[in-house]
N, C-alpha and C positions, 0 to 999 in steps of 0.2 A: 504494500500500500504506500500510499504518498501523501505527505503531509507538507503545507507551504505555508511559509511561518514570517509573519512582518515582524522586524523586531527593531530596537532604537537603541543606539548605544548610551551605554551608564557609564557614567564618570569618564569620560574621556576613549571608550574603547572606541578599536578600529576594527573592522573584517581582514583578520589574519589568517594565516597556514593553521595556527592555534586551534580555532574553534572548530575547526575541518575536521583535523586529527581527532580532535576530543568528539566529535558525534562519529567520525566514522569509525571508533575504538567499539563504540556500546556494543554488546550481544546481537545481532540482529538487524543494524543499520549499514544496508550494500549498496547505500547511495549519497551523495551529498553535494547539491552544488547551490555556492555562495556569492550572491548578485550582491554586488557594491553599491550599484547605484540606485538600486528599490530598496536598499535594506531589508532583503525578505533574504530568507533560505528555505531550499527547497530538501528533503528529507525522502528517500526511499527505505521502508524497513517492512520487516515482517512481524507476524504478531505477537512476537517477543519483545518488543518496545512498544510503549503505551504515550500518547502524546503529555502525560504528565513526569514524563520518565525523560523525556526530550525537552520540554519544560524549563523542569528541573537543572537537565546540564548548560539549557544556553544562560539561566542566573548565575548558575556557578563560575561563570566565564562572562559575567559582567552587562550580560545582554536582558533588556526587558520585551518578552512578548508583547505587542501591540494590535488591536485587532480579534478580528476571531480569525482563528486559523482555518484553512481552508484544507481538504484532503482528496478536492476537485481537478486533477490536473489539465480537464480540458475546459473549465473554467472560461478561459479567457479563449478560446480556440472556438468554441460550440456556433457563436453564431455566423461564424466568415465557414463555416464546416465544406458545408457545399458546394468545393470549387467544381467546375468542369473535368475537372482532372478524377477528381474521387466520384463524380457523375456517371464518368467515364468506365471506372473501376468496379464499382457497382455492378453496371451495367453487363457489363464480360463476366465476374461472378455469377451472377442469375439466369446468365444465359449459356452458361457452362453446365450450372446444375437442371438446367432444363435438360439437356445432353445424357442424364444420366438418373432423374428422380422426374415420375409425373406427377407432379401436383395436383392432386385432385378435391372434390369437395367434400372428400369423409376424410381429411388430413387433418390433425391440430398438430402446429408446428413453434417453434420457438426459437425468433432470433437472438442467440449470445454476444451482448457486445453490439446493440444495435445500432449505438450510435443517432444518428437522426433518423435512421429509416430508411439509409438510403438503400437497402437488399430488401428488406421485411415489408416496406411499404409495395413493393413490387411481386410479391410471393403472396402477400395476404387479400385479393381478389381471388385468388385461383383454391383456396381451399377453406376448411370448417372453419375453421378459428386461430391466429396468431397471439404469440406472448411477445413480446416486443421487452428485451432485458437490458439494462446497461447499468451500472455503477452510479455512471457521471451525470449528476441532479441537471447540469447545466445541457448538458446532450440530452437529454426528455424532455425538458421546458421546450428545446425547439421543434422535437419529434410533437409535442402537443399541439404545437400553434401550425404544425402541414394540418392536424388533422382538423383544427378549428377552422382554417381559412382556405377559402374555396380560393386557389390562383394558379397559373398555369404550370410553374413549379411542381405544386402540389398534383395534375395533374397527371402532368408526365411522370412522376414517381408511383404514381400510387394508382393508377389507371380507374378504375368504379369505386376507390373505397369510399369517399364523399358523398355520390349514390345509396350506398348500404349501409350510412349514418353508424360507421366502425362498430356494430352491434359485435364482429367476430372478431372484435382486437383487443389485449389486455397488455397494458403498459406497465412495466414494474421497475423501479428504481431501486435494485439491490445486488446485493451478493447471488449465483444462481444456487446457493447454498440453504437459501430461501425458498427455493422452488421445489417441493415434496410431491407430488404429484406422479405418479408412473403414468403419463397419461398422453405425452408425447411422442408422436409419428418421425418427425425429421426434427433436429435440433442442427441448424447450419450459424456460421459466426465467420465474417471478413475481416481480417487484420486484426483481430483482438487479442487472439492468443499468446502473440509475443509478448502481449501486458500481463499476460498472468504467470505471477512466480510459483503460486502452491499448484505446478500443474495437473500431478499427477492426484494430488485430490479434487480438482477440478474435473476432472478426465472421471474419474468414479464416478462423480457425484452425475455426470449428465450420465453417464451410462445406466445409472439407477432410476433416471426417471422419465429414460428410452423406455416403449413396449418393448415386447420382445418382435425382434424382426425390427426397429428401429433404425435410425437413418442416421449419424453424423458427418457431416460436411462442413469441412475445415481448407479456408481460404485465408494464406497468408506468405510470409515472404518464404523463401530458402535461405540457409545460412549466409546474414553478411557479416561485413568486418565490422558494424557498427557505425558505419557510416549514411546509414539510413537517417538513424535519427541523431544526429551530430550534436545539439540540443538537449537531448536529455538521455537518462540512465533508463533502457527497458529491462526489462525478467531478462528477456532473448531477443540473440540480433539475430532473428530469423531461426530457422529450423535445419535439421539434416532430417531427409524426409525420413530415410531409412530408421534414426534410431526414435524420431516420432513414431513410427507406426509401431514399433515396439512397443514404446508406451503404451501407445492407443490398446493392444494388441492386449495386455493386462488388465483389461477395463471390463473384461467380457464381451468386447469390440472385436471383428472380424476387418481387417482390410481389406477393402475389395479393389479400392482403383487410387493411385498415386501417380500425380503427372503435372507438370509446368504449362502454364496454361496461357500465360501473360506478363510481359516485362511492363516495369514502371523506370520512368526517367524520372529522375530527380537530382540535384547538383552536377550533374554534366554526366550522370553516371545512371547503370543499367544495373536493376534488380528484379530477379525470376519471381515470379507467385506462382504456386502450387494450389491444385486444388486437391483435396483428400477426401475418399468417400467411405465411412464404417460400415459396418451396420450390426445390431448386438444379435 
């Protein structure tokens, strides 16, 4: 998880090597990076540090929290979300998994990591019922205002759902550790997974609430050097498909199909996306 922490300096202090060292020491904290000129620091840890516990160490090192802390990293990202680029991306996702899953209307399905909608809103015409999942509060406020406002955006993403007054769509802003239910058909998720570090209890947990005979479909990048996201600390820079399926393959998941499907340009450079197809 990620925590982003406005803070102000006490008695004189400055954003040193110091405070780096001293959060990235704690039990549990595999991320940390220190903006001078917003006075914020940004914190990756697992749930072995509790934000009181991080707290605590930037007082002891002279620094006062300021603010409420945020644990939204797409926060400030959520409403410019929808470039043409990630339109684009989407779009080749859905139209992959059309390639290989029918969609049909006795399906309940559940996108992980929805993001604004840009996959789910395009899948959820075609079957019973969509879950529509993400973490980031700030990614659902905008996924709610496609489904309140009739415009041609919202259109072309979401083709009848406007029409069908989203009676088959449930929007959930949480953990999918939240989600108990064995009751989903296809559970598919575009570029999420590099964000999740506990994967392989993640990988359980959707497999647990697969039917049986269920469907995952996993869209994200191949192994990079980290150069994707230059910007900030993810779980993973991309995957090796091979010891992904593995994992998957522990889940009570069968692999059925593994293959690169699509390159993305970004900083003058070329990264694979794979699409992965289970099924339990």
């Amino acid at each position: 998880m990620r925590q982003v922490i406005k803070v102000e300096r006490a008695q004189c202090c400055v954003f040193n090597n110091q405070i780096n060292r001293e959060l990235a020491s704690m039990n549990g904290v595999y991320g940390v990076f220190v903006d001078n000129y917003k006075n914020q620091i940004t914190i990756d840890h697992t749930n072995e540090v509790t934000i009181e516990m991080i707290h605590q160490k930037l007082e002891e090192n002279g620094y006062n929290v300021v603010g409420e802390v945020s644990g939204d990293a797409f926060a400030g990202k959520a409403e410019e979300w929808d470039s043409p680029v990630k339109i684009e991306m989407a779009g080749k996702f859905v139209q992959e998994m059309h390639k290989n899953i029918n969609f049909n209307s006795k399906l309940k399905v559940l996108d992980f990591g929805c993001g604004t909608g840009l996959a789910g809103l395009q899948i959820a015409p075609l079957v019973r019922s969509t879950v529509l999942m993400d973490t980031s509060a700030a990614m659902i406020e905008v996924l709610k205002s496609k489904l309140n406002t009739d415009n041609e955006q919202t259109s072309l993403l979401s083709g009848k759902i406007s029409g069908r007054k989203h009676s088959g769509i449930k929007i959930i802003n949480s953990e999918i550790f939240n989600y108990n239910q064995q009751d989903i058909d296809v559970v598919f998720s575009l570029m999420a997974m590099h964000h999740i570090e506990n994967l392989n209890e993640t990988l359980n947990h959707i497999s647990s609430i697969l039917k049986p005979g269920g469907i995952l479909v996993i869209g994200d990048l191949k192994e990079e050097d980290g150069t994707f996201h230059p910007e900030e600390k993810v779980a993973h820079n991309g995957f090796n498909i091979s010891q992904l399926s593995d994992m998957i393959e522990g889940s009570e998941l069968e692999v059925r199909k593994a293959y690169v499907y699509n390159s993305i340009n970004k900083n003058g450079r070329d990264y694979e996306q794979f699409i992965l197809i289970a099924q339990k």
